[in-house]
Structure formats: C-alpha cells, structure tokens
VEXDREN-565967 format. One line per field, with one value per residue (C-alpha): residue in three letters; x, y, z. Coordinates in nm, 3 decimals, always signed. Each point is the difference from the previous one (the first is absolute). Layout:
! residues N
code = ALA/...
x = X/...
y = Y/...
z = Z/...
! end
This chain:
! residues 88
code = UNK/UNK/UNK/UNK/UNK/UNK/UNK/UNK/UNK/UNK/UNK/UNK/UNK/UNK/UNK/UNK/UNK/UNK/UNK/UNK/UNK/UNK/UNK/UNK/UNK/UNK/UNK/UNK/UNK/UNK/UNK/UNK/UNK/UNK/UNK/UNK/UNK/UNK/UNK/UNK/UNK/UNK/UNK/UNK/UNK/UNK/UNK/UNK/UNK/UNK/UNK/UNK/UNK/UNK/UNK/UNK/UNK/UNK/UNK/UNK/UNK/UNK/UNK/UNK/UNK/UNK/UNK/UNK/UNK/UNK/UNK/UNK/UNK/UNK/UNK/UNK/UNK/UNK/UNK/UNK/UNK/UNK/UNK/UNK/UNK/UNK/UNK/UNK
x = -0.149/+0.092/-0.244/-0.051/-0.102/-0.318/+0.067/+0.322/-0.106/-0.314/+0.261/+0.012/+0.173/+0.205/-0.115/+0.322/+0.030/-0.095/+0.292/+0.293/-0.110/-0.260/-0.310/-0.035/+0.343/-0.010/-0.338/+0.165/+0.361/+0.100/+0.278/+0.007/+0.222/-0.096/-0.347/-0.312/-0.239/-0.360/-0.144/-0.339/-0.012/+0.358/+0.071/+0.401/+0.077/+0.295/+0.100/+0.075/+0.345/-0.143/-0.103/-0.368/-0.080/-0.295/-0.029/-0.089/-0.212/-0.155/-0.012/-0.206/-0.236/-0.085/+0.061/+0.208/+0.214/+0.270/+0.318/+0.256/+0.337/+0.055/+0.359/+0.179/+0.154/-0.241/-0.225/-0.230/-0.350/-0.063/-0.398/-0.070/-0.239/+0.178/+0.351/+0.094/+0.259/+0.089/+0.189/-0.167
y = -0.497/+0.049/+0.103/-0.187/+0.119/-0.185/+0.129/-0.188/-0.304/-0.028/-0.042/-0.362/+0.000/+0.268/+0.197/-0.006/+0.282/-0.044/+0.255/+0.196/+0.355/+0.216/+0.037/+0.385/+0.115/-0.208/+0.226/+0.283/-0.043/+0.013/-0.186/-0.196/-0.101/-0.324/-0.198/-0.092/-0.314/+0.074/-0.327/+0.068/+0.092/-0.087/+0.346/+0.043/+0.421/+0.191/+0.068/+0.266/+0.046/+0.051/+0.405/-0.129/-0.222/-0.226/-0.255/+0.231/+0.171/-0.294/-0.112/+0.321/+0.014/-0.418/-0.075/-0.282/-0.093/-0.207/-0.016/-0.198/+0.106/-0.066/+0.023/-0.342/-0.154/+0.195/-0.183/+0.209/+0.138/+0.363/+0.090/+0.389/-0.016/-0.153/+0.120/-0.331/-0.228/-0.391/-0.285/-0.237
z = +2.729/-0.405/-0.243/-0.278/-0.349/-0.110/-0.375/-0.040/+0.222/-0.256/-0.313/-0.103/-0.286/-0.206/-0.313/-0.169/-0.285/-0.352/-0.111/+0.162/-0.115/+0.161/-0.226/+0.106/-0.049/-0.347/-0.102/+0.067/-0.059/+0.356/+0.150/+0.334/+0.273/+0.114/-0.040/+0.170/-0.072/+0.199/+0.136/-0.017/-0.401/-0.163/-0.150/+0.047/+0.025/+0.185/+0.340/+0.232/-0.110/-0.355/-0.111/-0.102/+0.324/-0.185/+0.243/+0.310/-0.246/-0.063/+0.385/+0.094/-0.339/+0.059/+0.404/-0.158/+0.303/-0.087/-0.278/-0.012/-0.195/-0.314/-0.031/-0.121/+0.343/+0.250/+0.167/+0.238/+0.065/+0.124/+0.080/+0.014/+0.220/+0.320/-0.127/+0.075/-0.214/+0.008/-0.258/-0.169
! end
C-alpha cells in the first residue's frame, strides 16, 4: 500500500512568489542557485544547490512543510517532512 503525504494533499492552491530573488541572500549579498516559495508563509529563499541553503533553514526554524519551486517553467511541490514530491 503507498503512503501518501498529508502536507501536500492539504495544499489547495499555490502561493506563487512575490519576487525571483531570495530575501536572505539579498540582506547579505549572497548569491543563490535556484529558488524556493514556502506555502505556508510566501517568503521565496534558496535551495540546496545554493551555498546559504535558506529554505531548509527556514523548514527546520518554522516546521513549514511544503515549497514549491520558484523557477519560471517548474511546476512542483517538495514537503521536507515526508521527502515526498508531486506536479501541480
């Protein structure tokens, strides 16, 4: 039987980002790989691939489950919690 991730199954509609720059690296002059939109609070930040890694920062500071990517032409949700990923 699959598990399903409640987190991602509880999104009903996207929090799309306000900008395409991650407010941390931009306070401290950092640079970024690719970006991050949470979809519990909006704030956009940078990835994994990025030397700063805001948005897992912010994942384990808030418990804020779920991002979707901000890059232009992605279209996906990841939730740290359940490692899980799906379209939308």
């Amino acid at each position: 039987m699959e598990e399903t991730c409640t987190h991602l199954e509880a999104i009903e509609s996207i929090i799309e980002p306000k900008d395409y720059v991650c407010e941390e690296c931009v306070k401290h002059h950092g640079s970024w790989v690719h970006l991050r939109t949470c979809q519990t609070c909006g704030v956009t930040l940078c990835c994994d691939s990025s030397p700063n890694t805001h948005m897992t920062k912010h994942f384990h500071a808030t418990g804020h489950p779920v991002v979707i990517s901000a890059e232009p032409g992605e279209r996906w949700l990841w939730c740290y919690v359940d490692e899980a990923v799906r379209g939308y």
